[in-house]
N, C-alpha and C positions, 0 to 999 in steps of 0.2 A: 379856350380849347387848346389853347399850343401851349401854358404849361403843365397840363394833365398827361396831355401826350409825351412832353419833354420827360417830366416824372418816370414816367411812365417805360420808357425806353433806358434808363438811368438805371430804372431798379432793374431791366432787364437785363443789361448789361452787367451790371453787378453779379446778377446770381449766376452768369453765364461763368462770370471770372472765377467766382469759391468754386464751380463745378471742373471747371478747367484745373485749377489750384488742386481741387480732392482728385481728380485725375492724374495731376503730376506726382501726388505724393503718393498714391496707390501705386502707380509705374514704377518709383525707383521703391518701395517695398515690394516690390514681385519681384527684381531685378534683383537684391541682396539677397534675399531666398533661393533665387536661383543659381547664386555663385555659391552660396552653400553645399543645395545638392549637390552642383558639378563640382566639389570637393569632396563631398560625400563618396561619389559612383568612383570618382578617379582612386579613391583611397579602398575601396571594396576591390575596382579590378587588380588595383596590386595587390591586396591580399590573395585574392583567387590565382592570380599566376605566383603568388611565393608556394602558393600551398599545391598549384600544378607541377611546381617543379620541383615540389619536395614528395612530390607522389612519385616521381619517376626515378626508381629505385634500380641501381647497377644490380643486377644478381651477383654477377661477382663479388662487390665489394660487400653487398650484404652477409653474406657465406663466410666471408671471412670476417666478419663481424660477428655472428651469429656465431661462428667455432672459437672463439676469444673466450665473448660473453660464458659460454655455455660452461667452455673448459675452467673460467674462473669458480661458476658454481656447481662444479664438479658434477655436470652432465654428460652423460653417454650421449647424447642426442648427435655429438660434433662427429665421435667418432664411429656410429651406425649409420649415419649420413655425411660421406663426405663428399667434398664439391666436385659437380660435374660427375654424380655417381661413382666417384672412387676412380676416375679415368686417369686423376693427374698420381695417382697411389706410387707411379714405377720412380718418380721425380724426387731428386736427393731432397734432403731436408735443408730448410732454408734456417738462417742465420734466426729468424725470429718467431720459432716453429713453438707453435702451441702444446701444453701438455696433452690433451689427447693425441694430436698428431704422436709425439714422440713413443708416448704409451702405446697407438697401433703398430709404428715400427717395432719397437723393440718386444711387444708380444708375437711379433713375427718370425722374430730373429731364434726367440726362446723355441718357438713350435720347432721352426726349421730344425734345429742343430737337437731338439729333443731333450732340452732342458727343466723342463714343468717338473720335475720332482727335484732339482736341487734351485731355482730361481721361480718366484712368484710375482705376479704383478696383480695391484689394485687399487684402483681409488678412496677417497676418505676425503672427510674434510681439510686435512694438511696438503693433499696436491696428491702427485704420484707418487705411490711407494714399491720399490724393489726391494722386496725380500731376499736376502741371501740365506738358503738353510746351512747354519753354520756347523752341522753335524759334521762327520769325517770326508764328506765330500770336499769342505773348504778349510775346515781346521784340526787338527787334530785332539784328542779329545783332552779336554782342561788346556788347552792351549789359545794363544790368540796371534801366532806368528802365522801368515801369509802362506799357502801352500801354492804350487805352480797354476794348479787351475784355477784357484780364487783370483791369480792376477791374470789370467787371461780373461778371465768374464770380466773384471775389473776394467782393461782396457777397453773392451769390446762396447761395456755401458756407459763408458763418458762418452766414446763417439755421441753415442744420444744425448746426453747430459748438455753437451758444450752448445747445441743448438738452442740453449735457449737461456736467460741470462738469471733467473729466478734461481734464490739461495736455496741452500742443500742442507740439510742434517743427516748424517750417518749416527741412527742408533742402537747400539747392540742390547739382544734380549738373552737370557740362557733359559731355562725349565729350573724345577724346585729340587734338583737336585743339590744340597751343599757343598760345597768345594770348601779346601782349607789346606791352601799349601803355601808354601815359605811366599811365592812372588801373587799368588792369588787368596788372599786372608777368605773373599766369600766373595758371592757371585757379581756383587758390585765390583770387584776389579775386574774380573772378566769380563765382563760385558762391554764396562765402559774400556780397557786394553784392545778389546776385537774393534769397538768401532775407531779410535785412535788410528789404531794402524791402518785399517782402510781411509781415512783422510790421510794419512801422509803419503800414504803411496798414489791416490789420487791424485796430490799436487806434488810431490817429489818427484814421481813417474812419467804421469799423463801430463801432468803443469796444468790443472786446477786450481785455477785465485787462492790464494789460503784466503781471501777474504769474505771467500761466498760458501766454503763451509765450516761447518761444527762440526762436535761429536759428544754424543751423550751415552751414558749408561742405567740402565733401567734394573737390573739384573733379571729377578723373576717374578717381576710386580706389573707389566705389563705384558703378560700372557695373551695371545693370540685365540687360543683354545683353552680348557683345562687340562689339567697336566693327570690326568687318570689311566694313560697308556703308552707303553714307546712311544707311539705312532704321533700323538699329538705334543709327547714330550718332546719330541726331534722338529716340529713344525715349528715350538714355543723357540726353541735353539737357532738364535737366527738374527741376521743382521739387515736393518731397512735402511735402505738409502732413500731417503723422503726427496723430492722434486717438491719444494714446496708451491703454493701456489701463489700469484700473485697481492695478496692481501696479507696474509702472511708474511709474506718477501718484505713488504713495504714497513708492515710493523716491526720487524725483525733487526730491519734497518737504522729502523726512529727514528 
């Protein structure tokens, strides 16, 4: 009877121990799944606070991110909304002033003083452009020499100009009238002469970079209007001071 029992308590013992054994090894596998998750949760709640704290958005700085953006793809948005409801409007122009901001001042300055028939402002894909109507307002007629009023608005538009650091093209247009004289052969000299001379007196005068603008001439090949009345022949007569935009700028540069 006592080796049956002995047996007997031997196997018992045994199976206790594989039981014990499958218990230890089930414990440290719950144990490494569990340092998992706790790397799992720990890596979720940083996520959740990167993304908390990238939810919490300055309005200022967005505004001024948003009137960048906008001004690069040539949205009105920036400047029929501007920041803090137009409150900060009275405050000079800063060093690194956007082309719509510039474009609201200086359509300001045109209303004020009553210039909308001899200065136009508009947007395009090229940036802001200042038309000059080069009719006898600014030049005289088949001429491309500087009259007194062309260099007062001249001065008056770089004040705007210099606040911002994007290249410029001055390019002169005439209407389909022909010209044919000893110092203008056809409208290609005059146009490109009228814009010429506004770049030099821009940086001979005002001390604009000679390196941030050109000058080009179109003569009467890129018309504004068609040329079928005075009225639009004298609009086509005209000189753009292009504000290029940012993308441009950069290409321009190479």
């Amino acid at each position: 009877m006592g080796q049956p029992i002995k047996a007997a308590a031997r196997a018992a013992e045994s199976r206790f121990r594989k039981k014990a054994e499958e218990r230890k090894v089930e414990t440290a596998g719950m144990m490494r799944w569990l340092l998992t998750y706790a790397d799992m949760i720990t890596l979720m709640l940083a996520l959740f606070i990167i993304l908390f704290a990238m939810s919490t958005i300055s309005r200022v700085k967005f505004q001024r991110f948003a009137t960048s953006i906008s001004g690069g793809f040539d949205n009105v948005w920036s400047v029929n909304q501007p920041p803090n409801g137009g409150t900060n409007a009275h405050l000079p122009l800063q060093a690194n002033a956007s082309i719509p901001t510039i474009w609201k001042h200086l359509r300001r300055y045109v209303e004020r003083n009553r210039l909308q028939s001899q200065v136009q402002l508009h947007m395009d894909h090229r940036g802001l452009v200042i038309s000059l109507l080069s009719d006898k307002a600014y030049y005289n007629s088949g001429s491309a020499r500087l009259r007194p009023e062309t260099r007062v608005i001249l001065n008056r538009v770089y004040q705007f100009l210099k606040q911002n650091d994007n290249l410029i093209r001055v390019e002169g247009n005439t209407d389909d009238v022909p010209i044919h004289t000893q110092r203008y052969p056809s409208n290609w000299e005059l146009s490109t002469a009228r814009a010429v001379n506004v770049v030099r007196y821009l940086v001979e005068r005002d001390g604009m970079l000679p390196t941030r603008v050109s000058a080009a001439g179109y003569g009467q090949y890129r018309p504004r209007v068609p040329n079928d009345t005075p009225a639009h022949r004298q609009e086509n007569r005209r000189v753009d001071i292009v504000l290029l935009n940012a993308s441009l700028s950069r290409a321009e540069k190479g």
